[in-house]
C-alpha positions as CSV (number, residue, x, y, z in Angstrom):
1,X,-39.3,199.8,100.4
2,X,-42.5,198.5,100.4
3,X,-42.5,194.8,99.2
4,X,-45.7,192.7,98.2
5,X,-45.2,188.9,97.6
6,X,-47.8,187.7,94.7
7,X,-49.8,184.7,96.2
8,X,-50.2,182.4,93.8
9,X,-46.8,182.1,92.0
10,X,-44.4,179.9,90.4
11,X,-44.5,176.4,89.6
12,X,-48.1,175.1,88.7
13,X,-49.1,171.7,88.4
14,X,-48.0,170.7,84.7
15,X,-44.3,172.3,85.0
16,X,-43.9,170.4,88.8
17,X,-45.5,167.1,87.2
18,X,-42.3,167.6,84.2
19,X,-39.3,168.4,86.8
20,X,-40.8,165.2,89.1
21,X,-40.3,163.2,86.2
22,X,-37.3,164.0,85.1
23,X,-36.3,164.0,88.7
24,X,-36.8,160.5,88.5
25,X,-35.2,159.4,85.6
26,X,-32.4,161.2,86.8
27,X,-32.6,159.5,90.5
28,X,-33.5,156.0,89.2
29,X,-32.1,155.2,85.4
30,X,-28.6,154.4,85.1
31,X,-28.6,155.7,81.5
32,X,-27.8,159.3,80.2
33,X,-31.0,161.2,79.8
34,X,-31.9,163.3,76.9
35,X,-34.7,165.5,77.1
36,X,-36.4,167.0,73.7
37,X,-36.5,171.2,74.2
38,X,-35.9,172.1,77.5
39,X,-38.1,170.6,80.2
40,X,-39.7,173.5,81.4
41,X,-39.4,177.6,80.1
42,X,-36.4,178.6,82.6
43,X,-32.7,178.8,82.6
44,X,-32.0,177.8,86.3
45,X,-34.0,174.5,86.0
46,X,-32.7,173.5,83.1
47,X,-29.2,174.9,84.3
48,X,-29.6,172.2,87.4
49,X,-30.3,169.5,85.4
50,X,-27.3,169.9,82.7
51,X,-24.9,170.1,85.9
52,X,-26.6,166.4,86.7
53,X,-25.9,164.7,83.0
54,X,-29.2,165.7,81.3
55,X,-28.9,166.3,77.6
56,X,-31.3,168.9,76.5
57,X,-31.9,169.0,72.3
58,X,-33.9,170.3,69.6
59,X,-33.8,168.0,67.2
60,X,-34.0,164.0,67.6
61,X,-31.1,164.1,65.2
62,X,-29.0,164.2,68.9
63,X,-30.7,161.5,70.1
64,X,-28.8,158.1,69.7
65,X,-30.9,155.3,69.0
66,X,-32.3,153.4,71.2
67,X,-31.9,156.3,74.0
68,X,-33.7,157.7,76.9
69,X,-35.8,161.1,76.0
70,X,-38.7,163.0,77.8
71,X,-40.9,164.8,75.8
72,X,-41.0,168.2,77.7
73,X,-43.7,170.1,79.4
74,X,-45.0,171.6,76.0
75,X,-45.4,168.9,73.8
76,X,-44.8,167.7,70.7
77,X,-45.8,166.9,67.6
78,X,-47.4,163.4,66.5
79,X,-44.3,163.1,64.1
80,X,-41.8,163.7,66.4
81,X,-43.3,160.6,68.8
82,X,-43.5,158.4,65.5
83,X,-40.0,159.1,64.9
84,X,-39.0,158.4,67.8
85,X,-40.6,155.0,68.2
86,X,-39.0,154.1,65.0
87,X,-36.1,154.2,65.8
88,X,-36.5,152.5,69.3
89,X,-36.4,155.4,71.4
90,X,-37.3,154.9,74.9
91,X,-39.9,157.9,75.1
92,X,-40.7,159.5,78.5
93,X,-43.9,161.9,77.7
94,X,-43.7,164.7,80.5
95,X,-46.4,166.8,78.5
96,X,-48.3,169.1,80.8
97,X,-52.1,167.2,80.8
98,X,-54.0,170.2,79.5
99,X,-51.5,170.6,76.6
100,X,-52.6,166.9,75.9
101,X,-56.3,167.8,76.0
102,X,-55.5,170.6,73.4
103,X,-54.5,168.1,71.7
104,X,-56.7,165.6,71.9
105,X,-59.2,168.6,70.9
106,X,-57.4,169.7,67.7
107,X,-57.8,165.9,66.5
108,X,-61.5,165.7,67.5
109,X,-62.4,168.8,66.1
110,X,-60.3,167.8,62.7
111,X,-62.1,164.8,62.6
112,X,-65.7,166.3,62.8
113,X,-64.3,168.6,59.7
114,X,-63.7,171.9,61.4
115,X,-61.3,174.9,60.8
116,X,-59.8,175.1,64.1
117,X,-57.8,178.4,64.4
118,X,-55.3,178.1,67.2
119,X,-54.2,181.4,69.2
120,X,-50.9,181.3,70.2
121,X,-47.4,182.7,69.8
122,X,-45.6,181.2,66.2
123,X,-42.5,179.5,67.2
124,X,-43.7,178.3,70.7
125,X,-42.4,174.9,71.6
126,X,-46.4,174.8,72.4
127,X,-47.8,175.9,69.4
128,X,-45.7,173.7,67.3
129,X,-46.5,170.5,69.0
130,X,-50.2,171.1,69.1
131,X,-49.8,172.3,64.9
132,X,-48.9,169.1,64.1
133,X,-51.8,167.2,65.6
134,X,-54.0,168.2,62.3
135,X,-52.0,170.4,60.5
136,X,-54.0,170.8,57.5
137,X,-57.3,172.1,59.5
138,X,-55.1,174.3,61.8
139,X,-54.8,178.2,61.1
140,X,-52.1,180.0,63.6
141,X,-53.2,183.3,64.8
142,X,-50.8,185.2,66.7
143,X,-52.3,188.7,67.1
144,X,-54.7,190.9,66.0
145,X,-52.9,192.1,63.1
146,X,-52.7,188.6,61.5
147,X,-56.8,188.4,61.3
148,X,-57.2,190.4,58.3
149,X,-55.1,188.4,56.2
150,X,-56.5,185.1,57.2
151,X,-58.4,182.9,54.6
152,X,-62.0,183.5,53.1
153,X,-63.6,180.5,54.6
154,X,-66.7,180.4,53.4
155,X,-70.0,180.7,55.9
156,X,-70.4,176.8,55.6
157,X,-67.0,175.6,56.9
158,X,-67.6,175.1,60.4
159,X,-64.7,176.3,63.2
160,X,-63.8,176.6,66.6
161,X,-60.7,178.0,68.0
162,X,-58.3,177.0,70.9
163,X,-55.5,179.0,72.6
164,X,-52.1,178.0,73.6
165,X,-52.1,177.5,77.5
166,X,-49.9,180.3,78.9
167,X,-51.5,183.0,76.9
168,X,-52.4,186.5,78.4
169,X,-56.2,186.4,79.0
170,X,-57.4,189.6,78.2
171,X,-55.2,189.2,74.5
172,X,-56.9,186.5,74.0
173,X,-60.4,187.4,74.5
174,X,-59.4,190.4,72.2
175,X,-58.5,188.1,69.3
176,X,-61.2,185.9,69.5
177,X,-63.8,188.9,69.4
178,X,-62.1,190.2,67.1
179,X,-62.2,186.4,65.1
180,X,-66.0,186.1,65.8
181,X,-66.4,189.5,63.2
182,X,-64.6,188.2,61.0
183,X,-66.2,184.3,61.2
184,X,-69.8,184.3,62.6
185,X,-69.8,181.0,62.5
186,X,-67.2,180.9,64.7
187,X,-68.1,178.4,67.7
188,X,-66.6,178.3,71.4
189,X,-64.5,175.1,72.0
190,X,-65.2,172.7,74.3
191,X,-62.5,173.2,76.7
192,X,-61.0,176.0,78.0
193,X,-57.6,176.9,76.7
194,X,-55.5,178.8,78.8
195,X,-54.2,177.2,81.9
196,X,-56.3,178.1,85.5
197,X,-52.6,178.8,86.7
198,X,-51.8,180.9,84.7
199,X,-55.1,182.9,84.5
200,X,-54.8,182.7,88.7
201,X,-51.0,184.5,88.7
202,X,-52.5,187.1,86.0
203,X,-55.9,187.9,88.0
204,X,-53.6,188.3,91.1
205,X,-51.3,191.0,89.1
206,X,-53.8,192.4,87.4
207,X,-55.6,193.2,90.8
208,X,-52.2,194.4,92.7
209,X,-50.2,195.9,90.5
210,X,-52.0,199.2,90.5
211,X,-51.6,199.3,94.0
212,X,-47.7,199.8,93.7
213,X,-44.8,201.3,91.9
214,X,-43.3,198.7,89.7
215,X,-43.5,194.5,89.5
216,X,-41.1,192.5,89.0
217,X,-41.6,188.8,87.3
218,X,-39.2,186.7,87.9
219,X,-39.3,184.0,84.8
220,X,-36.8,183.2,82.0
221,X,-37.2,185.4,79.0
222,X,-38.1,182.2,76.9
223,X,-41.2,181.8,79.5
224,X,-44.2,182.6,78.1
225,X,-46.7,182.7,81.1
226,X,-44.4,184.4,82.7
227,X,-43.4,187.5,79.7
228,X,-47.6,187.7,80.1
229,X,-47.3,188.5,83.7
230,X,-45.2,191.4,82.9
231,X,-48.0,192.0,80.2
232,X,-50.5,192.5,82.4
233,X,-49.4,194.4,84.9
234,X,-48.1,197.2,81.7
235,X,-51.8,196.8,80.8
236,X,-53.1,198.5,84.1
237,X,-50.3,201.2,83.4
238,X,-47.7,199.4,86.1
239,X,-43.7,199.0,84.9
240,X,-43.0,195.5,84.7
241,X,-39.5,193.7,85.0
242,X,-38.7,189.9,84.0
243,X,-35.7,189.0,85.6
244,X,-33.7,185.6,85.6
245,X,-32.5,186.2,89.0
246,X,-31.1,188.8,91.3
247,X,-28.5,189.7,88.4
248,X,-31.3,191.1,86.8
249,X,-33.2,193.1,89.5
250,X,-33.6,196.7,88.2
251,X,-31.7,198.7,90.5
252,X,-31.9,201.7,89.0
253,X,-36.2,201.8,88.6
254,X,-35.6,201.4,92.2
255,X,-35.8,203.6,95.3
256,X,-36.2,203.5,99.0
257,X,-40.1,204.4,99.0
258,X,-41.0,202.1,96.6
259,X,-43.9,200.1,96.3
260,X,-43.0,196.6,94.4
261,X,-45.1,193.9,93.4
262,X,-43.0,190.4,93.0
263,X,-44.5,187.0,91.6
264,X,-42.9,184.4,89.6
265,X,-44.0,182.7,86.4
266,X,-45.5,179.0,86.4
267,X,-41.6,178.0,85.4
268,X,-40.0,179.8,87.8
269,X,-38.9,177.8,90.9
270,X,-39.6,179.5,94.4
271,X,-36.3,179.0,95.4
272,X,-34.7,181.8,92.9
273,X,-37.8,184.0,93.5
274,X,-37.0,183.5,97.7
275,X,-33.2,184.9,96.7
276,X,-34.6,187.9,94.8
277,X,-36.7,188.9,97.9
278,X,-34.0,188.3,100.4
279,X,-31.7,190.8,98.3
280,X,-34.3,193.1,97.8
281,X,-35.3,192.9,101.4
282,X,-31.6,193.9,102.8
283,X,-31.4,196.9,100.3
C-alpha cells in the first residue's frame, strides 16, 4: 500500500491557542472548569479533557454562578458574554482571533448600514456566535439553493458578505458569484474569511488527491474544516473517508495496491492521526 502523509495538517493556530488555554486552567485553577460548546470540533480532545474534570455545555443554564467558563474556539454571541457577566461568571474567551475579526467586521459593517450576508453552515457553533453580533443586518446563506429565495434588497442598500472560517473554498467562491448576480452592488469585505489553515490543508488535497486511490480525513464528524477536506478531495473525483480514529478506517475500500492520501482536519490532534498511520502501515 502506498501511503501519502498530507503536509500541512491538523491543529492550526486558533484550535492550538483554545486547547493551551484550557490546558491551563486545567493545570493552574483549583476550580471545576466549564467550558461553553465543546472547545474545539473533535471527540478525542474533548474526550481528554472530560476524563480531567472539564464540564463541557450548551447552554449557560449549566453554568453555576459565579463559575469558571471558556468561551470555545468558535465563539459566541454578544448575548451569551452579557449573560454571563451578569451573573458573575468568570469568563475565559478562547475564541480563535480570526473568528473575532469576523466579528469585529459584522459590527463595523452594521454600523456603516450595510446588508452583510454571511456564508456559512446554519447551526454552526460559528455561524451562530458571529449572527448575533448584528443580527438584524445579517442574512445566512448556506448554499446555492438558498439565494433565490433571499430578500429583494433594493439597488441602494449597500452589502458585503463574509464567510464562516472553515468553509470549503471553491463552495464559497461559488456562492458568492453566484450572490454578485443576484446583488450587483454587492461589495468584497475587507478581510478575508476563510481561515489560511484551512485553505492550506484544502490546496494540499486538492493537488494530491488525484494522484491516489482514496483519502482519508481524519476529523470528528462535527468538524467542519475537516467534512470540507473530504469535500474537496470528492470534488477532483477522489473517495474520501472521515474517520474518528482507527475504528473508523475503511477496511473494506481498501486493498494491498492502494494509493491513499491521509491528512487531518485543523481539530484533529496529530497524535490520533500518527495511530491511524501506524495501523495502516502494518496492514
Amino acid at each position: 500500500m502506498k501511503l501519502t502523509l498530507a503536509e500541512p495538517r491538523g491543529f492550526c493556530s486558533g484550535v492550538n491557542r483554545a486547547i493551551n488555554i484550557l490546558e491551563d486552567v486545567v493545570r493552574n485553577e483549583k476550580e471545576r472548569a466549564y467550558v461553553y460548546h465543546e472547545i474545539v470540533h473533535n471527540a478525542w480532545v474533548v474526550r481528554d479533557f472530560q476524563r480531567r474534570g472539564v464540564v463541557f455545555v450548551e447552554s449557560l443554564d449549566d453554568v453555576p454562578d459565579g463559575a469558571l467558563l471558556l468561551f470555545s474556539a468558535h465563539g459566541v454571541s454578544p448575548q451569551i458574554r452579557a449573560e454571563a457577566a451578569a451573573r458573575k461568571i468568570r469568563a475565559i474567551d478562547a475564541t480563535c482571533p480570526l473568528v473575532h475579526r469576523i466579528h469585529q467586521q459584522v459590527r463595523d459593517y452594521a454600523d456603516a448600514g450595510y446588508r452583510v450576508i454571511f456564508i456559512g453552515k446554519r447551526g454552526h457553533d460559528e455561524v451562530v456566535g458571529t449572527l448575533g453580533e448584528a443580527p438584524d443586518a445579517t442574512t445566512l446563506v448556506s448554499s446555492l439553493d438558498e439565494i433565490a429565495s433571499l430578500p429583494d434588497f433594493p439597488p441602494t442598500q449597500r452589502m458585503t458578505y463574509l464567510t464562516q472560517t472553515t468553509l470549503s473554498v471553491s463552495q464559497a467562491a461559488k456562492i458568492v458569484d453566484a450572490l454578485r448576480e443576484r446583488y450587483p452592488q454587492l461589495e468584497d469585505p475587507n478581510v478575508e474569511g476563510i481561515c489560511y489553515a484551512t485553505q492550506q490543508r484544502q490546496d494540499v488535497v486538492r493537488r494530491l488527491a488525484p494522484q491516489h486511490d482514496l483519502t482519508i480525513v481524519v476529523g470528528s464528524v462535527n468538524s467542519s474544516n475537516s467534512k470540507r477536506l473530504a469535500d474537496v478531495s470528492r470534488e477532483v473525483g477522489v473517495p474520501a473517508y472521515l474517520v474518528d480514529g482507527v475504528e473508523d478506517l475503511p477496511w473494506e475500500a481498501l486493498k494491498p495496491d492502494s494509493a491513499v492520501l491521509i491528512t487531518a482536519g485543523a481539530s484533529a490532534p496529530e497524535s490520533v492521526f500518527q495511530t491511524c498511520v501506524q495501523f495502516l502501515r502494518d496492514v
